[in-house]
MARKEDREN-442825 format. One record per residue (C-alpha): residue in one letter; x, y, z; residue number from 1. Coordinates in Angstrom, 3 decimals. Layout:
BEGIN
+------+----------+----------+----------+-----+
| type |     east |    north |       up | seq |
+------+----------+----------+----------+-----+
|    A |        X |        Y |        Z | NUM |
...
+------+----------+----------+----------+-----+
***
This chain:
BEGIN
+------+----------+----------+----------+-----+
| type |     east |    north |       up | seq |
+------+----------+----------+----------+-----+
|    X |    0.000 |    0.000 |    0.000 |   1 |
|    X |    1.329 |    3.768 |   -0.977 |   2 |
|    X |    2.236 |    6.260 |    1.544 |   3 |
|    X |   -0.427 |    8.168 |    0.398 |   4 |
|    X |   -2.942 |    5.209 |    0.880 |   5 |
|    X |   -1.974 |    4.789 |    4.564 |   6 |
|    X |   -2.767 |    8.241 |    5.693 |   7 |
|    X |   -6.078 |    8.100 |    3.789 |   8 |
|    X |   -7.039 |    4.867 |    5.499 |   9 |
|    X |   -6.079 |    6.308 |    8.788 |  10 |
|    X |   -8.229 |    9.659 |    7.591 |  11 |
|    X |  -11.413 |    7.666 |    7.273 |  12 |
|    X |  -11.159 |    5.811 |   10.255 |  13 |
|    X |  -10.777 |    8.765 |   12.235 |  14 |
|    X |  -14.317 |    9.328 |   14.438 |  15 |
|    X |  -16.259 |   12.185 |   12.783 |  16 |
|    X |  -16.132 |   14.452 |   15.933 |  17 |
|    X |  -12.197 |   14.282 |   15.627 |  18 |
|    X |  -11.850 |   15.153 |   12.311 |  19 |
|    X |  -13.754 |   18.456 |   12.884 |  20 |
|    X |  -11.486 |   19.295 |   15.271 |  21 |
|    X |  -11.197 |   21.139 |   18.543 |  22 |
|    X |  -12.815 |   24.729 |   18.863 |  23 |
|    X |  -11.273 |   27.879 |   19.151 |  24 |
|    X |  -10.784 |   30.672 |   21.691 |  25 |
|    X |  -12.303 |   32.940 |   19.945 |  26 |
|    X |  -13.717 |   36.145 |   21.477 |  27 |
|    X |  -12.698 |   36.458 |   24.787 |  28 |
|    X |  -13.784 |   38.691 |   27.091 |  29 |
|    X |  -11.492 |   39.726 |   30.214 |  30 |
|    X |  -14.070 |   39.762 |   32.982 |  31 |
|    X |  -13.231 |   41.109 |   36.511 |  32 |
|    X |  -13.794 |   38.731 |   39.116 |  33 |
|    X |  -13.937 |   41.822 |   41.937 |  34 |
|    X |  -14.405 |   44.867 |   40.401 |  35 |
|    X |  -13.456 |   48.607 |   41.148 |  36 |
|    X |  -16.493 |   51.114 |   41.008 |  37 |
|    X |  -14.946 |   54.627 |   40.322 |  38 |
|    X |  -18.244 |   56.352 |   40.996 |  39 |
|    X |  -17.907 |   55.109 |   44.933 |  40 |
|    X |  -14.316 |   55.081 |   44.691 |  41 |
|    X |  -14.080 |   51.339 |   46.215 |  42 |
|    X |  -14.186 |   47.512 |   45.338 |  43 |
|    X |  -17.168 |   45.157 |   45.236 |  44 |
|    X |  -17.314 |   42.863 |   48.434 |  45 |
|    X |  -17.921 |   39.210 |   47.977 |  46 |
|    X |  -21.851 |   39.197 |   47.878 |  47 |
|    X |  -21.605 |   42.335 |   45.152 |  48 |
|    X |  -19.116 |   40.543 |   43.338 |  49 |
|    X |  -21.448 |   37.624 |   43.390 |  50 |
|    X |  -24.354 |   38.878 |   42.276 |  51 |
|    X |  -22.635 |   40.703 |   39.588 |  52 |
|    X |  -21.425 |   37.400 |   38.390 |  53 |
|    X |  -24.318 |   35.362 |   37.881 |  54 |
|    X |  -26.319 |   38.341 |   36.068 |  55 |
|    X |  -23.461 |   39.078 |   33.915 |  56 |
|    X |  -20.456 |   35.643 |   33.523 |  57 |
|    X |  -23.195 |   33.384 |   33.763 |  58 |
|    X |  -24.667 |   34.331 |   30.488 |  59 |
|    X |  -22.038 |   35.995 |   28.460 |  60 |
|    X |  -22.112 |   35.700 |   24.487 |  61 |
|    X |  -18.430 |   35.356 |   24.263 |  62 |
|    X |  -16.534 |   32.051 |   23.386 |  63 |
|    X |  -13.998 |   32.765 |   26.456 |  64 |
|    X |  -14.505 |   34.141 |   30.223 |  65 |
|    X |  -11.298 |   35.339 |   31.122 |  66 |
|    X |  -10.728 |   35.138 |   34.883 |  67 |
|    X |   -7.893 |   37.755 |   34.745 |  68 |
|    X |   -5.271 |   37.099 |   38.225 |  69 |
|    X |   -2.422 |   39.216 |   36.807 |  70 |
|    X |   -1.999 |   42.659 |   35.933 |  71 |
|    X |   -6.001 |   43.459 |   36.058 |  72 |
|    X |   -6.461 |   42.074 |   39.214 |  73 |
|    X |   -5.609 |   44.361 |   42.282 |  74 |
|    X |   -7.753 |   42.326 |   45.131 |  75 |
|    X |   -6.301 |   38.414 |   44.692 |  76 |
|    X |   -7.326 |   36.871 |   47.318 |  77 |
|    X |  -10.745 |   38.070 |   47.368 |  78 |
|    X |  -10.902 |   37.230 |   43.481 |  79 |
|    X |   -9.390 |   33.614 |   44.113 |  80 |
|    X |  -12.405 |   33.369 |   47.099 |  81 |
|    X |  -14.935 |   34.632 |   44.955 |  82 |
|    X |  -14.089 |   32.155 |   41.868 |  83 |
|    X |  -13.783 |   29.288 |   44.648 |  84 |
|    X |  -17.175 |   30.105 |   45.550 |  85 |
|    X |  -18.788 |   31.049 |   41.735 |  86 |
|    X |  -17.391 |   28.754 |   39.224 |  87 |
|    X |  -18.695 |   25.331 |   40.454 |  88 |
|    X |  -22.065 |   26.879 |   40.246 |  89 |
|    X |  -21.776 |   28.630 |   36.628 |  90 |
|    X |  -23.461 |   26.717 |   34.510 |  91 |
|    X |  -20.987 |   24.890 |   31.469 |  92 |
|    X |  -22.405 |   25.695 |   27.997 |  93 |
|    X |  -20.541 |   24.099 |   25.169 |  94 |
|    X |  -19.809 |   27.449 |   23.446 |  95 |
|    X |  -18.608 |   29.141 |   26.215 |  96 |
|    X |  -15.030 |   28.155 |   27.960 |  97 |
|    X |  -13.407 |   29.067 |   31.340 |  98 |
|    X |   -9.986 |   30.714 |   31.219 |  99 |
|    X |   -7.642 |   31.938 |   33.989 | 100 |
|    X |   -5.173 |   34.051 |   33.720 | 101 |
|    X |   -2.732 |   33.452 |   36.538 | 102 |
|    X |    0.939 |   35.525 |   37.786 | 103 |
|    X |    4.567 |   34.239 |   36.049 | 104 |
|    X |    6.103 |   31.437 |   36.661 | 105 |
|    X |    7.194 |   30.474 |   40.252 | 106 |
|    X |    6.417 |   34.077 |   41.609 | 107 |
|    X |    4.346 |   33.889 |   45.417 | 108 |
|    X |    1.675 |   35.104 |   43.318 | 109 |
|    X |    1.913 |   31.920 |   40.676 | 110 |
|    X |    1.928 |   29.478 |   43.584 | 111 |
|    X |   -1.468 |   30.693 |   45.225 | 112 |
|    X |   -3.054 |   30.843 |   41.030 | 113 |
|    X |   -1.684 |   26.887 |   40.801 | 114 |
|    X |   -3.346 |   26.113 |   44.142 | 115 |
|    X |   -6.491 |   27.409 |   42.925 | 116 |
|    X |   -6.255 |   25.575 |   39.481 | 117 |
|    X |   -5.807 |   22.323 |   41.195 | 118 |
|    X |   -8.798 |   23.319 |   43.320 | 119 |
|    X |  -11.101 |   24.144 |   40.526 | 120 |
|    X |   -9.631 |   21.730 |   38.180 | 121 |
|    X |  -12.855 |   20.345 |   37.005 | 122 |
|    X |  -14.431 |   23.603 |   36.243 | 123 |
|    X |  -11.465 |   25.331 |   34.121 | 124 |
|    X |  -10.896 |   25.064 |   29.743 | 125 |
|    X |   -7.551 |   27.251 |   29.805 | 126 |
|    X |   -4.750 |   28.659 |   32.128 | 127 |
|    X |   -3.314 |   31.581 |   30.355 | 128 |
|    X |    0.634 |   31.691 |   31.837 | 129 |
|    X |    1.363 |   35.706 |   31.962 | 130 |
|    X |    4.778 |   36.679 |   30.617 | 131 |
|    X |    5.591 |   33.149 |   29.406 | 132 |
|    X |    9.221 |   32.134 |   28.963 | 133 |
|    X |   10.648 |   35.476 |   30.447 | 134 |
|    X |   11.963 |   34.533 |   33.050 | 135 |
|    X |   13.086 |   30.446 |   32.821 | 136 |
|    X |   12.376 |   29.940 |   29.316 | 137 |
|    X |   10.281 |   26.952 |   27.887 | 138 |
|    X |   10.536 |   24.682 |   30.501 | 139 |
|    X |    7.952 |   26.785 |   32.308 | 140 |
|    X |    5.284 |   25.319 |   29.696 | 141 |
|    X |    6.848 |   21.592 |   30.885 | 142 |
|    X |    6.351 |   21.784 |   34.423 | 143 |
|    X |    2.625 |   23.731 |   34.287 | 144 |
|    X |    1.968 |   20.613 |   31.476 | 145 |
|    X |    3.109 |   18.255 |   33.998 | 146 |
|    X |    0.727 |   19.963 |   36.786 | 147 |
|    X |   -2.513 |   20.270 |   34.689 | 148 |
|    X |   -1.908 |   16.537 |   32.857 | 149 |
|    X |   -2.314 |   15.735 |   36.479 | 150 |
|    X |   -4.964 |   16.934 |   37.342 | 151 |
|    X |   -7.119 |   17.389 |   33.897 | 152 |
|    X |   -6.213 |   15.834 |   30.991 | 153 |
|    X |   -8.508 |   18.437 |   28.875 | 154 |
|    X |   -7.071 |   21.506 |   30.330 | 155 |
|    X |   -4.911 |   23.120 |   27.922 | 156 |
|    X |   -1.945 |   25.909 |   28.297 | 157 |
|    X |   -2.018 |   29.650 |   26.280 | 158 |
|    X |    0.936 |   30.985 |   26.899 | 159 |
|    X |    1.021 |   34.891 |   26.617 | 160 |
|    X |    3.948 |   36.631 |   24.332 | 161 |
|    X |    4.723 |   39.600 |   25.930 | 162 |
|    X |    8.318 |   39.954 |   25.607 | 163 |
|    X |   11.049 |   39.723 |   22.540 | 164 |
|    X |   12.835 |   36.782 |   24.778 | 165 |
|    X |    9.505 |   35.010 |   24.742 | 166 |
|    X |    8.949 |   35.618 |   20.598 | 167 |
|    X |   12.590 |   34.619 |   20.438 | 168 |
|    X |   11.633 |   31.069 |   22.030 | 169 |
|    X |    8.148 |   30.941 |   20.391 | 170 |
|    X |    8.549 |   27.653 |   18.928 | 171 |
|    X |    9.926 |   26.245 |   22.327 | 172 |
|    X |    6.805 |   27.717 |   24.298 | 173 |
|    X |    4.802 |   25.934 |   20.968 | 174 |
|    X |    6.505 |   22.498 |   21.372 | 175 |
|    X |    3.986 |   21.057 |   23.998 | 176 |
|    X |    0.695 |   19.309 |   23.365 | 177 |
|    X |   -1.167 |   21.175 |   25.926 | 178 |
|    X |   -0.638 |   24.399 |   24.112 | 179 |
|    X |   -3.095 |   24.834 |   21.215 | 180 |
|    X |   -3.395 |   28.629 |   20.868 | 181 |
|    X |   -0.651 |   31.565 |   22.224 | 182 |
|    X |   -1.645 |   35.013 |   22.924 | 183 |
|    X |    0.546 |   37.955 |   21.465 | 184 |
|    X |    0.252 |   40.653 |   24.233 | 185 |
|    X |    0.695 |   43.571 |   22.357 | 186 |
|    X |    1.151 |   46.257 |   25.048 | 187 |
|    X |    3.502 |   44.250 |   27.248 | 188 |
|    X |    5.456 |   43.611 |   24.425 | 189 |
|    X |    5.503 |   46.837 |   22.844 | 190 |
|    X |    6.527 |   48.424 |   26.211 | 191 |
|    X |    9.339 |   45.983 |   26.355 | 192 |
|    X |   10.522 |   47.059 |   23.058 | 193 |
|    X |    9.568 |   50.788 |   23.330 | 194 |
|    X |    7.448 |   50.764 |   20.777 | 195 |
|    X |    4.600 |   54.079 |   21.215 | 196 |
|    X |    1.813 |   51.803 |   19.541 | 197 |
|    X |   -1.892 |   53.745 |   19.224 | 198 |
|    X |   -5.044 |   52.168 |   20.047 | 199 |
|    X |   -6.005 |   53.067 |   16.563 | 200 |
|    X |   -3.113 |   51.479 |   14.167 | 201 |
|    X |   -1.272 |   49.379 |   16.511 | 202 |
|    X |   -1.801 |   46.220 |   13.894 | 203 |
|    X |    0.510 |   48.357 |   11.394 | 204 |
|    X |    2.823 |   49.963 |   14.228 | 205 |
|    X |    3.537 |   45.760 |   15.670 | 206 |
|    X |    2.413 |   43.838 |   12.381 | 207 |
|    X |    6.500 |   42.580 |   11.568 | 208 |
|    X |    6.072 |   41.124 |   15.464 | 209 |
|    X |    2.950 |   39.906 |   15.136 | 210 |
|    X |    3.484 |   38.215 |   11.735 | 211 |
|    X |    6.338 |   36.534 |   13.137 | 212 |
|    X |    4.267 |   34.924 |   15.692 | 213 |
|    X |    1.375 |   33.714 |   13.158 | 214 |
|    X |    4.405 |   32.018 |   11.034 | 215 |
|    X |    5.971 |   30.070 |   14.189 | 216 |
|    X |    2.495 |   29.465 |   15.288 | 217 |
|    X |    1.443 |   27.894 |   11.544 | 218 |
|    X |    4.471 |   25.938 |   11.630 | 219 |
|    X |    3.608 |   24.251 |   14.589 | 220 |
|    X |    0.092 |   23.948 |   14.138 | 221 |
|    X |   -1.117 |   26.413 |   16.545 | 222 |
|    X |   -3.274 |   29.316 |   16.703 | 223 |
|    X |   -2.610 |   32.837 |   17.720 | 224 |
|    X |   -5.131 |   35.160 |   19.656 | 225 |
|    X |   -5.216 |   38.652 |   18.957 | 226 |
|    X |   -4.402 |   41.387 |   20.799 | 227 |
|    X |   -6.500 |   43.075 |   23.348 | 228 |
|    X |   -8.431 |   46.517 |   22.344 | 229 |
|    X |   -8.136 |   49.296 |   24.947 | 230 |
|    X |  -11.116 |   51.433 |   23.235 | 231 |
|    X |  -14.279 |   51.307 |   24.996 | 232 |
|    X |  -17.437 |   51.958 |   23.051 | 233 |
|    X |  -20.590 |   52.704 |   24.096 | 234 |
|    X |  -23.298 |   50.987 |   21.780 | 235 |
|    X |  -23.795 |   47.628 |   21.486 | 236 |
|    X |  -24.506 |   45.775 |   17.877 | 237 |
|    X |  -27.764 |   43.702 |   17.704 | 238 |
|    X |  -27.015 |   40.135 |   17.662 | 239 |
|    X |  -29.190 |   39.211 |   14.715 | 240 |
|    X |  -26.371 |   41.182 |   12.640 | 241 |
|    X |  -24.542 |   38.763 |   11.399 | 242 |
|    X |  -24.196 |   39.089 |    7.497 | 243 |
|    X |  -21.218 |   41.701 |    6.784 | 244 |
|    X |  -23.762 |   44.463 |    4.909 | 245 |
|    X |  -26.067 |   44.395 |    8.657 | 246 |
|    X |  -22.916 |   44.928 |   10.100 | 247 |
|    X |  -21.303 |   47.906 |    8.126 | 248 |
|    X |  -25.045 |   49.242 |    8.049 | 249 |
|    X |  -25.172 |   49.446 |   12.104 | 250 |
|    X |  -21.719 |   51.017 |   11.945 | 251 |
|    X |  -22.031 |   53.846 |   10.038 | 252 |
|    X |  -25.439 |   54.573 |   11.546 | 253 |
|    X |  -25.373 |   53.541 |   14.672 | 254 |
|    X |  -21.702 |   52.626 |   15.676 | 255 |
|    X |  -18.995 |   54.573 |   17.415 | 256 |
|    X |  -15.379 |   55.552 |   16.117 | 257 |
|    X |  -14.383 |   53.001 |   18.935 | 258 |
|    X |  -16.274 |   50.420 |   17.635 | 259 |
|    X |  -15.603 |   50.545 |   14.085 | 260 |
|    X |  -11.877 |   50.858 |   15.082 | 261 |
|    X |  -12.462 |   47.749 |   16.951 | 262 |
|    X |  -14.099 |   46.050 |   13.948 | 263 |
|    X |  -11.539 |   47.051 |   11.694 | 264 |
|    X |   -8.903 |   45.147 |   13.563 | 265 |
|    X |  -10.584 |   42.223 |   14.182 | 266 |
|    X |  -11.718 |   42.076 |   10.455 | 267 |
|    X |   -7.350 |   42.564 |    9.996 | 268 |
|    X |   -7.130 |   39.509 |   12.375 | 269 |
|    X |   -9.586 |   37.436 |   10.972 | 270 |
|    X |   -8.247 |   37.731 |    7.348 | 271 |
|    X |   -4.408 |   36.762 |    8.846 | 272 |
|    X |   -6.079 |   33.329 |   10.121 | 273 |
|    X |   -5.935 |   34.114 |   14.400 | 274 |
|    X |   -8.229 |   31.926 |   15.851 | 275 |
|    X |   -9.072 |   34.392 |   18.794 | 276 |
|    X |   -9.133 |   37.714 |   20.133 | 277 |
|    X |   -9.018 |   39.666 |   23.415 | 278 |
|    X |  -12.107 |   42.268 |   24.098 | 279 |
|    X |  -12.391 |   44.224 |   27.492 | 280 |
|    X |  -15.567 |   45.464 |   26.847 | 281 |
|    X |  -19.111 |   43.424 |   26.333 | 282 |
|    X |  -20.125 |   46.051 |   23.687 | 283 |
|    X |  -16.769 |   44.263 |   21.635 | 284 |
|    X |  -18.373 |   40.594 |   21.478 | 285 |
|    X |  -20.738 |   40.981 |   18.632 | 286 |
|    X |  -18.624 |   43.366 |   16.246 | 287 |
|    X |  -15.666 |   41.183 |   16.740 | 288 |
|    X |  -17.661 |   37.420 |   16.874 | 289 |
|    X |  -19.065 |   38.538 |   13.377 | 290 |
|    X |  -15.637 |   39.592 |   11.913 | 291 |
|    X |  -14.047 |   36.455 |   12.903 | 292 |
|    X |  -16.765 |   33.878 |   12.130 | 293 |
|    X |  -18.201 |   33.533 |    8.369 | 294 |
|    X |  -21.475 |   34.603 |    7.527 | 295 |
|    X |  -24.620 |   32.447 |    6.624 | 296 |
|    X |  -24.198 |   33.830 |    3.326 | 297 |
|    X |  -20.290 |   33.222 |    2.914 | 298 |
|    X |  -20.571 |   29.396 |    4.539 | 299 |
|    X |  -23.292 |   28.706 |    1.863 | 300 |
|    X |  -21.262 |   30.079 |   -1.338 | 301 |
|    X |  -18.182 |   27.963 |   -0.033 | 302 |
|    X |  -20.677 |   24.713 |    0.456 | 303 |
|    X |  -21.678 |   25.260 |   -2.995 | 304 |
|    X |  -18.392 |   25.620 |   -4.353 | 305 |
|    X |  -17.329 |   22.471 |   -2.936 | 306 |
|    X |  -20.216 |   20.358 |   -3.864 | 307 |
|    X |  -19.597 |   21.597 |   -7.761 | 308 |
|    X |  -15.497 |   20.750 |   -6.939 | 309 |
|    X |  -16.740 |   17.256 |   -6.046 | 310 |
|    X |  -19.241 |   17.239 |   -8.862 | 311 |
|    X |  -16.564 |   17.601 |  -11.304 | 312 |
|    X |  -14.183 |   15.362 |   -9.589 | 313 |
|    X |  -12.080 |   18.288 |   -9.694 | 314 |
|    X |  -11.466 |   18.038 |   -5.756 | 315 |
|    X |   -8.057 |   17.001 |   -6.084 | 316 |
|    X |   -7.092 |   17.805 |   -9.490 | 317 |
|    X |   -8.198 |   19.773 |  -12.242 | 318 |
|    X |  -10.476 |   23.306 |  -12.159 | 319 |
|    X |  -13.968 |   24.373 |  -12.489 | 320 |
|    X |  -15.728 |   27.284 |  -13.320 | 321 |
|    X |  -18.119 |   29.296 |  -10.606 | 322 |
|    X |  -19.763 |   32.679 |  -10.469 | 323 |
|    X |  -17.512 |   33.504 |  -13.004 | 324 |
|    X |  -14.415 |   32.758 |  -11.960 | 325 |
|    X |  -11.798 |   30.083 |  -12.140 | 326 |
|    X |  -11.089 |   27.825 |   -9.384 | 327 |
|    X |   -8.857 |   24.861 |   -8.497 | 328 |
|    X |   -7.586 |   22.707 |   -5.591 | 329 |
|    X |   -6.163 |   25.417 |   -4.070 | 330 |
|    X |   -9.541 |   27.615 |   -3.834 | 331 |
|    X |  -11.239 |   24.315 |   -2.710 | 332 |
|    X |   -9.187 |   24.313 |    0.031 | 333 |
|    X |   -9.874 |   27.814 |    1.500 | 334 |
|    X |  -13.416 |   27.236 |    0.610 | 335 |
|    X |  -13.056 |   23.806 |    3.090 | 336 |
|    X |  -10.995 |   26.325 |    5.717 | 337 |
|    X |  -14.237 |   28.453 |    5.549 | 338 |
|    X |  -16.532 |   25.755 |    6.873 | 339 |
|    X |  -13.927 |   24.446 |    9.650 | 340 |
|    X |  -13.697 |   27.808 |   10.881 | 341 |
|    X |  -16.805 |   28.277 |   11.204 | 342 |
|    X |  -16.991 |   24.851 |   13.070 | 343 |
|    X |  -13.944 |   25.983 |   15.309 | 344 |
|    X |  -16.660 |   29.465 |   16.175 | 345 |
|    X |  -19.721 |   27.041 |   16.719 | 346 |
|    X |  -21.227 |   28.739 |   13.809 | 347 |
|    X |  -21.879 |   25.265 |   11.538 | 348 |
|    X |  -24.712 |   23.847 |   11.053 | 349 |
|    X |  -25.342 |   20.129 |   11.817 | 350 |
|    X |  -26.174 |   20.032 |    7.985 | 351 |
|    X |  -22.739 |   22.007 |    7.228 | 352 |
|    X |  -21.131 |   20.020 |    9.448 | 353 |
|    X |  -21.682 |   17.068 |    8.123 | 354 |
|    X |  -20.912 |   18.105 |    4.350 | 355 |
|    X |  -17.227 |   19.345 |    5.885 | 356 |
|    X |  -16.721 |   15.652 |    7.391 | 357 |
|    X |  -18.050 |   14.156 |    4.188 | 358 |
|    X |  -15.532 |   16.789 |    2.502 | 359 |
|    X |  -12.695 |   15.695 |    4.550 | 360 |
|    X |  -13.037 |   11.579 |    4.417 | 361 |
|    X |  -12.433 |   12.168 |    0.231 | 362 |
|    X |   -9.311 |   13.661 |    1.019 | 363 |
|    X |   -6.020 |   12.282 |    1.908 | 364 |
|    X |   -4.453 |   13.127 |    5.198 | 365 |
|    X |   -1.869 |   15.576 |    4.035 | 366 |
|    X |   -4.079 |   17.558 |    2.443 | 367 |
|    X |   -6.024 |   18.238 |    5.505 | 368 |
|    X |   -3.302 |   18.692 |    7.705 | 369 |
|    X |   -1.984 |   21.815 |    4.883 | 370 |
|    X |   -5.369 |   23.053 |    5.098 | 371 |
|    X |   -5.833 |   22.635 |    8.372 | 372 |
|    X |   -3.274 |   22.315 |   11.393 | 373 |
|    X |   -5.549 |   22.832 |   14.413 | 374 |
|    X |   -6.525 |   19.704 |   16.069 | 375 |
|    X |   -7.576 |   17.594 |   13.236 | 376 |
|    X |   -6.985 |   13.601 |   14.614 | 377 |
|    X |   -6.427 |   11.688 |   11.165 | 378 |
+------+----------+----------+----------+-----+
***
């Protein structure tokens, strides 16, 4: 039997949930576990804290809750007692995962963060590691591993590029299997290189950085999350907006500078492949969700184009000719990336979803893994 043979046996024996792959980070939201109130000039308690919570964490339209225990966080051990008490209560939803953000490696800080993880073990997706590799390099990835392997098996590691030592070592911090996504920290990291970025063109002011992480990242089959906005807008996007004309429509009518800024650079993002970004403010989810995940209208053209590719037998060799235009094996493949992301941002149908696996089973394994690196079993 060829080479090529093998992996395409192994590709159709693969279960169908596995070759969809794992999801994606998406947008997350950093959301303040005890929270400062400048209007009475003092932090929540625990009971405001927890009501705040359930009316706002429990239901949040985000992929990712953040749990921020570094820089944000000025009360710790109030925010480590209010997540003891909160999280095994918050209800799971599929589309929605639990991330913490703890302190750097081995600082007092990190210890108490570590304590908590293994205390909430069961109830946490992610631990984002602050300031990865800075200070001891990549064997701070191996020993958290070693720590969450022991205590969750699904937990995985995202650790946060904030430094040119830590982009220096990116494929290191990349080399581990509990690392699926990194996060470039873009104002860590510009401070560290004294770069004045603005909150309105910092993706041209860092983009030779921040390309350099996405082409580690592809390399190794990981994704990259975007960096965080610091604009805060005012008016939120209705969530039946999905199709990119509703969306431009509600921004230049209804939308804020701040928010179209914020749309702009997630649109950026999006079209550079990251799998996630950063927001700090709920009024961020829906403009950024939409930029990053394909629209109804998009995940139906690429469908079509694929069942025409497959039509012609043209899937793996040989062109066809749609709306116009040319298209080949090549085009088929982004068409196929359309769909998966879409997957990845629980935006596929059942019926979509089961076209991609019925897409991916007439492929051999190769191709999938150059069309798409993140998490695919074959």
């Amino acid at each position: 039997m060829s080479a090529m043979n093998e992996l395409k046996d192994i590709n159709l024996a693969a279960p169908s949930s596995a070759l969809l792959g794992d999801y994606w980070p998406g947008i997350q939201i950093y959301y303040p576990p005890v929270k400062y109130a400048p209007a009475l000039g003092l932090y929540e308690d625990l009971e405001q804290a927890s009501l705040r919570f359930k009316k706002h964490a429990w239901g949040t339209p985000a992929h990712t809750l953040i749990f921020d225990l570094e820089d944000g966080c000025r009360q710790k051990e109030m925010s480590r007692e209010l997540l003891r008490m909160e999280l095994p209560h918050m209800p799971r939803r599929k589309e929605v995962q639990v991330a913490l953000r703890i302190n750097p490696f081995r600082t007092e800080e990190y210890e108490k963060d570590l304590q908590l993880v293994r205390d909430l073990s069961d109830h946490i997706d992610v631990v984002m590691l602050a300031k990865a590799g800075e200070a001891y390099g990549s064997p701070e990835i191996r020993d958290l591993s070693a720590v969450l392997v022991g205590l969750n098996h699904s937990i995985t590691i995202q650790p946060i590029i904030e430094h040119p030592k830590s982009l220096k070592i990116a494929p290191d911090l990349m080399q581990y299997a509990t690392v699926k996504h990194v996060v470039f920290g873009i104002h860590d990291f510009s401070k560290a290189m004294g770069i004045q970025i603005t909150p309105r063109n910092w993706t041209v002011e860092l983009a030779y950085f921040m390309n350099q992480v996405l082409f580690e990242a592809r390399i190794a089959g990981k994704g990259v999350i975007g960096g965080v906005e610091t604009l805060i807008g005012s008016s939120a996007m209705p969530e039946n907006f999905v199709e990119p004309d509703d969306v431009r429509r509600w921004l230049d009518l209804h939308g804020g500078e701040e928010s179209r800024v914020v749309y702009k650079h997630a649109c950026e993002e999006s079209a550079m492949g990251m799998t996630g970004k950063q927001v700090i403010h709920p009024s961020h989810i829906h403009p950024c969700k939409v930029a990053y995940t394909p629209s109804p209208t998009d995940t139906k053209t690429k469908i079509a184009i694929l069942k025409a590719a497959i039509e012609a037998d043209a899937l793996l060799g040989g062109a066809i000719k749609f709306d116009g235009e040319m298209l080949d094996p090549p085009m088929f493949g982004k068409a196929l990336q359309t769909l998966l992301r879409a997957h990845a941002l629980h935006a596929l149908s059942d019926e979509g979803s089961a076209f991609a696996i019925e897409v991916l089973r007439k492929l051999p394994a190769q191709v999938v893994r150059e069309n798409w690196p993140y998490g695919i079993i074959l």
